[in-house]
C-alpha positions as CSV (number, residue, x, y, z in Angstrom):
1,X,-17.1,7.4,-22.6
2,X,-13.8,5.7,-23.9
3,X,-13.1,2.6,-25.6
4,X,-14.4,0.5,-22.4
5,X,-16.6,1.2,-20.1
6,X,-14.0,-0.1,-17.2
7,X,-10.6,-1.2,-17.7
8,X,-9.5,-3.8,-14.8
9,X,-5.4,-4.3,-14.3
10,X,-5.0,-7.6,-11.9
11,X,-1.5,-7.4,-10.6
12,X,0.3,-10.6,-11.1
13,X,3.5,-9.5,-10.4
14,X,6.2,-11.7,-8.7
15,X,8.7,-11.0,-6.4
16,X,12.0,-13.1,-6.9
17,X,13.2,-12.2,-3.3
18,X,9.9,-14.2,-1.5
19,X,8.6,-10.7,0.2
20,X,4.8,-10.0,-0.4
21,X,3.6,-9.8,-4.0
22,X,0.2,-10.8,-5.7
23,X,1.2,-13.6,-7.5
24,X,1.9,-15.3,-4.1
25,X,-1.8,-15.2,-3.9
26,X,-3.5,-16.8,-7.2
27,X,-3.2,-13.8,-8.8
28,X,-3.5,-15.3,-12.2
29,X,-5.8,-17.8,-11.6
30,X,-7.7,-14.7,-10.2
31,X,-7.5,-12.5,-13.4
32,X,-8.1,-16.1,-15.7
33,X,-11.2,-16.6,-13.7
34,X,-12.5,-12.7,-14.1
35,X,-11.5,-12.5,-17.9
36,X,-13.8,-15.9,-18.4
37,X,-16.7,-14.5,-16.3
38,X,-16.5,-11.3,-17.5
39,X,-16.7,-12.9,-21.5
40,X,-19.4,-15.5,-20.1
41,X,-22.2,-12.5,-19.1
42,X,-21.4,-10.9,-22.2
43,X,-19.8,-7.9,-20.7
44,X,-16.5,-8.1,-22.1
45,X,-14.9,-5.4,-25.6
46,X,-16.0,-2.2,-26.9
47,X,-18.3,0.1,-24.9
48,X,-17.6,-2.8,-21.9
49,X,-15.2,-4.4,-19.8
50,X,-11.3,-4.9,-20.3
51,X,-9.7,-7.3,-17.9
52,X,-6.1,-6.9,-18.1
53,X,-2.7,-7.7,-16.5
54,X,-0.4,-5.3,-15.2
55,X,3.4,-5.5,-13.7
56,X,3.6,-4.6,-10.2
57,X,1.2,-1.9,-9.3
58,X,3.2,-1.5,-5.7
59,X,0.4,-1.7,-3.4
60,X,1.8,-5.9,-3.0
61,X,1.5,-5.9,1.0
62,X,-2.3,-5.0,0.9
63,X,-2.7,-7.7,-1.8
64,X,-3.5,-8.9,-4.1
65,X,-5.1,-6.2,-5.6
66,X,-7.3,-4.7,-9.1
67,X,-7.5,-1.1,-9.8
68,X,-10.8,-0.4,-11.9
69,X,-11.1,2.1,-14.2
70,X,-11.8,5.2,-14.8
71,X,-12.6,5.2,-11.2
72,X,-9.4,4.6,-10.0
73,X,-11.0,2.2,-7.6
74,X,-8.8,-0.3,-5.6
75,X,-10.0,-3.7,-4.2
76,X,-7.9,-6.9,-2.3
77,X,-9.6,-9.8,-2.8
78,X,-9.7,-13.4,-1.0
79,X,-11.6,-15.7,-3.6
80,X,-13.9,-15.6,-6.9
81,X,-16.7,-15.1,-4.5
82,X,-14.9,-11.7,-4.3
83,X,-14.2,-11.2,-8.0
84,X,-18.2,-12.0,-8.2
85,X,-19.2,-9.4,-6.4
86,X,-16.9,-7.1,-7.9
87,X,-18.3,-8.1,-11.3
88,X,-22.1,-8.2,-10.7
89,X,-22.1,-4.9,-8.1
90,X,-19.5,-2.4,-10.1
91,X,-19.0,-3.9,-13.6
92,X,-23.1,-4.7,-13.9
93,X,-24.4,-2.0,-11.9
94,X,-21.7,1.0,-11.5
95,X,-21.8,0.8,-7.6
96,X,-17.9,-0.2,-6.0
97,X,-18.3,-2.6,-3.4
98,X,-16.9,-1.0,-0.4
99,X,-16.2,-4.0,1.9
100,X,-13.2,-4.8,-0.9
101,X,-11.9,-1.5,-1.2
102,X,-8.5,0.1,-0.2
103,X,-7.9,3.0,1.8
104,X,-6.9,6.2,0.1
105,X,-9.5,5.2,-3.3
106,X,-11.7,7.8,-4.5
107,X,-15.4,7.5,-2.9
């Protein structure tokens, strides 16, 4: 295993020019609200979870999107009911939640 268990990148990016990006969705209100739930179950540093930001990770018209790894698992998201699930089901329990998930992610 490496340093964490799973290492989440929340894109926040923002596009100047008004065309789809994540940030145009609560993107960082997203990632402040995983980071704090994440730390609140005790899941959070060494041997656990990493909830990070990241630039643009390109995928901004199926957004806003995560990428979980070491899976290299994609999810879009709507609210923290979302981010709940994502938490309790793949963080907790090691099973990606499916109904989230992008096309063209590793099963």
């Amino acid at each position: 295993m490496g340093y964490y268990r799973y290492h989440v990148f929340f894109c926040t990016n923002r596009r100047e020019d008004g065309t789809a990006c994540c940030a145009g969705h609560g993107a960082q209100a997203a990632r402040d609200y995983m980071k704090t739930r994440v730390k609140a179950l005790g899941l959070a540093g060494p041997g656990g979870v990493r909830v990070n930001t990241a630039g643009c990770l390109d995928r901004c018209a199926e957004g806003p999107v995560i990428v979980v790894y070491p899976e290299g698992v994609w999810y879009t998201y709507v609210d923290e009911e979302d981010l709940d699930e994502i938490i309790e089901s793949h963080l907790r329990e090691g099973r990606p939640v499916e109904r989230l998930r992008l096309p063209g992610t590793p099963a």
